[in-house]
C-alpha positions as semicolon CSV with decimal commas, in nm:
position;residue;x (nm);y (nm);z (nm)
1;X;16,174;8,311;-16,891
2;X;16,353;8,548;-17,109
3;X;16,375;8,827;-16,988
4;X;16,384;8,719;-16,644
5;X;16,063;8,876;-16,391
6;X;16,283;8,911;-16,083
7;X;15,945;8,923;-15,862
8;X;15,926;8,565;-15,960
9;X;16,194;8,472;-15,726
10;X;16,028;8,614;-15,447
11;X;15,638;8,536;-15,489
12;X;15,745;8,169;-15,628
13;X;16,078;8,152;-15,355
14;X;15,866;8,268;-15,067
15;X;15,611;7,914;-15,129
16;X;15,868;7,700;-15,175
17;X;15,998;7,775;-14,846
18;X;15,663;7,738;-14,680
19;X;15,661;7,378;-14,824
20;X;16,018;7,326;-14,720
21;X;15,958;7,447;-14,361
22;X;15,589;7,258;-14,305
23;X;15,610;6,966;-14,511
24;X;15,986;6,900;-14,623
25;X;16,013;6,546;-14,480
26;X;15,737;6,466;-14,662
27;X;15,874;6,493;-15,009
28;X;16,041;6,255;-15,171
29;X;16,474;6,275;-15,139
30;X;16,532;6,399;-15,483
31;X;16,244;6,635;-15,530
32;X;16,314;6,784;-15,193
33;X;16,676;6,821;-15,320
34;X;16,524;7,030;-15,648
35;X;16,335;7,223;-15,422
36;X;16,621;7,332;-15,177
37;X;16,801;7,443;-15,500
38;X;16,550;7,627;-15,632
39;X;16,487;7,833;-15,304
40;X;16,899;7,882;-15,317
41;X;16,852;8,046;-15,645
42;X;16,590;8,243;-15,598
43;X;16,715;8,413;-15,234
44;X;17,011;8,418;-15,414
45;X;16,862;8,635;-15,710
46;X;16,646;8,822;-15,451
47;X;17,029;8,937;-15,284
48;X;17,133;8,990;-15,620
49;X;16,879;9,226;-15,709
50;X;16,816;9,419;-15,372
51;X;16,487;9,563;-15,422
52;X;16,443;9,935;-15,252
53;X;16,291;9,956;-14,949
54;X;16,037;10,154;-15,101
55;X;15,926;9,842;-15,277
56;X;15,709;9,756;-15,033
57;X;15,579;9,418;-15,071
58;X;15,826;9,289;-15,286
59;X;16,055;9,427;-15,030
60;X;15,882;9,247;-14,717
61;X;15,855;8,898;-14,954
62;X;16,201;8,921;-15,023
63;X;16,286;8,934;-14,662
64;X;16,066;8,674;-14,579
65;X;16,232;8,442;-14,872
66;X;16,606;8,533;-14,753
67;X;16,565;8,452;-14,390
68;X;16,381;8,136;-14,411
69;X;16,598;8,007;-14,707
70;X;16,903;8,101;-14,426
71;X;16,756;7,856;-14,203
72;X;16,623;7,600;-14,380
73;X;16,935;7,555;-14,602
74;X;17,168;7,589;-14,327
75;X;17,225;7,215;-14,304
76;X;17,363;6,983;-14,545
77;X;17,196;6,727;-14,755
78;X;17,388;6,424;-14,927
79;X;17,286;6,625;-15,212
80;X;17,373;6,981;-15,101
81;X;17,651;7,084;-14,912
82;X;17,415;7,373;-14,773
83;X;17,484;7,743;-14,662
84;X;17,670;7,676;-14,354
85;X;17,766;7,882;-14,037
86;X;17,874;8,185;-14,242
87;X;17,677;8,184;-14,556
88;X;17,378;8,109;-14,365
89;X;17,445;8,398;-14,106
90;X;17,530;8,666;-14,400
91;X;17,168;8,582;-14,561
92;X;16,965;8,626;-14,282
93;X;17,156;8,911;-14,172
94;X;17,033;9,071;-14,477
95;X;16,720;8,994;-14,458
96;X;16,733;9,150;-14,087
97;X;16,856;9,470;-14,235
98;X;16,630;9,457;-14,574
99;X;16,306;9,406;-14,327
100;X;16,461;9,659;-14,078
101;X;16,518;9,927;-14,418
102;X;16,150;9,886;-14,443
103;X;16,019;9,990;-14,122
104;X;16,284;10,305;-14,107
105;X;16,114;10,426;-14,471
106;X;15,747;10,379;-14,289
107;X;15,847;10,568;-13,981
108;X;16,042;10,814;-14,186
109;X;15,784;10,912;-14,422
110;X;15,465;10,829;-14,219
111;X;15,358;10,545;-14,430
112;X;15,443;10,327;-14,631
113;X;15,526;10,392;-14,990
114;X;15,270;10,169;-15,145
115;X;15,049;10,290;-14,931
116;X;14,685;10,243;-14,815
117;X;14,694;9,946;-15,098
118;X;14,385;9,721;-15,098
119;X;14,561;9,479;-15,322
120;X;14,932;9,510;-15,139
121;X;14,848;9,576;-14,820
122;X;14,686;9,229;-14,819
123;X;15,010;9,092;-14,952
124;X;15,217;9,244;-14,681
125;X;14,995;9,101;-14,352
126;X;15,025;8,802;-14,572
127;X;15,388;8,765;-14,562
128;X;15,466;8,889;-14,208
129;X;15,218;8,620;-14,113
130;X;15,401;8,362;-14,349
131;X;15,707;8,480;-14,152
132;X;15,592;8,398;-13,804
133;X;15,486;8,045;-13,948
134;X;15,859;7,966;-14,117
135;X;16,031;8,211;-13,978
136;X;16,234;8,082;-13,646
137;X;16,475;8,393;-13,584
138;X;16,342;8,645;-13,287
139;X;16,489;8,951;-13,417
140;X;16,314;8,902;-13,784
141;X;16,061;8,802;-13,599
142;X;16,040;9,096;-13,377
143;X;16,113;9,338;-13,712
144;X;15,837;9,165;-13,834
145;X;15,549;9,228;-13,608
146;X;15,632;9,570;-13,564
147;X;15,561;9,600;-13,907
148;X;15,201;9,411;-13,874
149;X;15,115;9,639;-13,630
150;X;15,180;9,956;-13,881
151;X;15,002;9,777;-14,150
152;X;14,673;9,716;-14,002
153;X;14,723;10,065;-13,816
154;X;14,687;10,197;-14,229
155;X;14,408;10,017;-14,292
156;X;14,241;10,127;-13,979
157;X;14,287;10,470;-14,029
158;X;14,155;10,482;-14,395
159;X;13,824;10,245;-14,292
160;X;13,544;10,468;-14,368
161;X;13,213;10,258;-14,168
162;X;12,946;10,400;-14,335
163;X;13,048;10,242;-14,676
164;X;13,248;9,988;-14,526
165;X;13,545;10,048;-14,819
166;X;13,925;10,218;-14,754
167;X;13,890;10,567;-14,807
168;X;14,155;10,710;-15,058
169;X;14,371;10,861;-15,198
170;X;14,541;10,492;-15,263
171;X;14,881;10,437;-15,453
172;X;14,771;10,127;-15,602
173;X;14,468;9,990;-15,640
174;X;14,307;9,793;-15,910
175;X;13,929;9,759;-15,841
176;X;13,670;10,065;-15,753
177;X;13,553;9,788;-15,398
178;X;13,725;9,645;-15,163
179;X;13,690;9,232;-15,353
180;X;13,583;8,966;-15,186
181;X;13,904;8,792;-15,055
182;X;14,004;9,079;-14,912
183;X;13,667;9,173;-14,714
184;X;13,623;8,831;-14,596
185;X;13,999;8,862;-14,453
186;X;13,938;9,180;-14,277
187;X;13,582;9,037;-14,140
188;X;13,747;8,763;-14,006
189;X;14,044;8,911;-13,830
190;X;13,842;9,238;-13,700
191;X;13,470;9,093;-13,621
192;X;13,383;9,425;-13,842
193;X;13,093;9,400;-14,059
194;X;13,248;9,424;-14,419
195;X;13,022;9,334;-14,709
196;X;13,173;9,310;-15,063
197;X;12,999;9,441;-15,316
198;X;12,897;9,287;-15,637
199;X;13,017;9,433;-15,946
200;X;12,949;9,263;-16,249
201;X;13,138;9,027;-16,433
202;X;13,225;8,818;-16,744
203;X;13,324;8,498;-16,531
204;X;13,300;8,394;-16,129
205;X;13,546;8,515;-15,928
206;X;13,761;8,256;-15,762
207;X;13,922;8,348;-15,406
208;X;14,246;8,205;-15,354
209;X;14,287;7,942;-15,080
210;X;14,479;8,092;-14,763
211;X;14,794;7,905;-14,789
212;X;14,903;8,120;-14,457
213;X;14,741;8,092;-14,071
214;X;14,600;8,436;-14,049
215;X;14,654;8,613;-13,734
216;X;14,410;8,863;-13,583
217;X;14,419;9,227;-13,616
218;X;14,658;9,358;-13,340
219;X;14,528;9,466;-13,000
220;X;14,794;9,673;-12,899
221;X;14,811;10,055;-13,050
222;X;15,213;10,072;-13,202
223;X;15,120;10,483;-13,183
224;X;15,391;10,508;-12,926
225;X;15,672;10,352;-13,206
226;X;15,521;10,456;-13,515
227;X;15,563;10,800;-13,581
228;X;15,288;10,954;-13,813
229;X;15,314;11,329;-13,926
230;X;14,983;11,375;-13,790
231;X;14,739;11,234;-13,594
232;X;14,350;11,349;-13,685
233;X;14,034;11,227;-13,478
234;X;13,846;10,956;-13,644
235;X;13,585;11,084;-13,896
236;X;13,222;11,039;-13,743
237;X;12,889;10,985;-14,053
238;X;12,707;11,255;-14,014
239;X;12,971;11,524;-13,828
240;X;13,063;11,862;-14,058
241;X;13,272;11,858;-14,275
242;X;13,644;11,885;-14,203
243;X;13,798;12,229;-14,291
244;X;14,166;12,341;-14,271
245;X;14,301;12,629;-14,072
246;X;14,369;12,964;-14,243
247;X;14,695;12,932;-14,409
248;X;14,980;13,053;-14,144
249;X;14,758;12,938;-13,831
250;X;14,924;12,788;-13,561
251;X;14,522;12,690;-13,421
252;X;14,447;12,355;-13,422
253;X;14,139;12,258;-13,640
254;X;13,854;12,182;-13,463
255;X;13,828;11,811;-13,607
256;X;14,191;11,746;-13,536
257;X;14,154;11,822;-13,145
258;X;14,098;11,503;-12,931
259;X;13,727;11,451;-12,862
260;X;13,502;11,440;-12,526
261;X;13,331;11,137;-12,447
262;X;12,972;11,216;-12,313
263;X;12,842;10,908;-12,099
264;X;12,606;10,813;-12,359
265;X;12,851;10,751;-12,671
266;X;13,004;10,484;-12,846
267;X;13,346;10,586;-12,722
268;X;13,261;10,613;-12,342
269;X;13,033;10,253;-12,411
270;X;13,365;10,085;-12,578
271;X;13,547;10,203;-12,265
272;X;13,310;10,063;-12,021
273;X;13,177;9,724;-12,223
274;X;13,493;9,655;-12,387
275;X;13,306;9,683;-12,764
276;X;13,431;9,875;-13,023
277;X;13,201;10,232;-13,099
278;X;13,076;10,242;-13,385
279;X;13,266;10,514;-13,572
280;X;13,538;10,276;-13,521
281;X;13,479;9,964;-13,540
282;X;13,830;9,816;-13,514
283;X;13,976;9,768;-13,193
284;X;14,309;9,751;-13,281
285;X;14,305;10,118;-13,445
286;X;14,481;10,354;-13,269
287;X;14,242;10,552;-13,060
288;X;13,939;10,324;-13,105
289;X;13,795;10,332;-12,777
């Protein structure tokens, strides 16, 4: 390709070490010796290029790419002579730090910087799941899951019930709906009742097989390691409308002070049945229940 698309290397890198890592022995000697080269160059190009953290999923593929292409090329094939000890060790180091760059800009900020992306936040739970499939290392995978936790805590927060869509603002998004891949995803992995809706179009829409495991929406809240400038109460259909304080106030705004649970409401039920209320239905968001 001339000019080069450097994303290539990691959304093309990324699946060739999935098919390394699962099904390697599988392929034929010399094909499996194009394919280690190929995933050479392309964490190669990745390190070359050193996408900002700020990149987020390109920046949390990248990772992904570097690490497992540290481990899987570590050893020699009659072939390839391999990373080795040290060349192996500097690549997933960086991919350690690139991943661990990532999660400082979140906690930093409050968010990530493509943030509360239909389209990219989908990416990103994709590849930190892709990493705890290929992905042998515990501290990656440790970096890793930490930030799983903050992604579907972003989702959470912006999941409006009543229309069943992510609330904005959004920094990218490329459809007015959340589509169909995406809704079935969050179904799945939430028990939430997410419809699609149907907008029309020139040509059927076809939803890309999941080449990844999914994993479920995490139970655990990561409030307590993921700073957030502030934290509001969950809107509620139907409640007033949320106003600021004067300008200068040091009062707390009504909707932003923690909320009473009578006996008879969906938070105190989720507490005592284990369900999630229905203002909320996630149970992995922060403050659910």
């Amino acid at each position: 390709m001339d000019p080069a698309d450097w994303n290539w290397a990691d959304f093309i890198g990324v699946r060739l070490a999935q098919v390394l890592a699962g099904h390697g022995d599988r392929l034929a000697p010399g094909l499996r010796d194009r394919v280690r080269a190929a995933l050479h160059h392309a964490a190669m190009a990745i390190f070359r290029r050193n996408a900002d953290p700020g990149y987020t999923n390109i920046a949390v593929m990248g990772a992904v790419t570097v690490a497992a292409a540290a481990e899987i090329l570590h050893a020699a094939t009659p072939a390839s002579p391999g990373l080795g000890p040290l060349g192996s060790g500097l690549l997933l180091e960086y991919a350690r730090r690139r991943l661990r760059a990532v999660l400082t800009l979140h906690d930093e900020a409050g968010g990530f910087t493509e943030y509360n992306s239909p389209a990219y936040g989908r990416v990103v739970l994709e590849e930190l799941e892709r990493a705890a499939l290929i992905v042998a290392d515990p501290e990656f995978r440790e970096l890793a899951e930490r930030l799983r936790e903050r992604t579907w805590a972003a989702l959470a927060a912006r999941f409006h019930p009543a229309t069943g869509q992510l609330a904005g603002p959004m920094s990218r998004a490329y459809h007015d709906w959340i589509q169909p891949g995406l809704a079935g995803y969050l179904r799945a992995q939430t028990g939430a009742a997410i419809v699609a809706r149907e907008e029309p179009r020139d040509a059927p829409l076809l939803v890309p097989p999941l080449l990844v495991p999914p994993l479920p929406c995490p139970r655990t809240s990561p409030a307590a390691s993921a700073p957030s400038p502030r934290r509001l109460t969950p809107y509620a259909p139907g409640s007033a409308p949320r106003r600021p304080a004067p300008h200068g106030s040091t009062r707390t705004p009504a909707w932003a002070r923690p909320r009473r649970s009578s006996p008879g409401s969906s938070a105190a039920r989720c507490s005592a049945t284990g369900a999630p209320p229905t203002t909320r239905p996630w149970c992995c968001a922060p403050g659910c229940c």
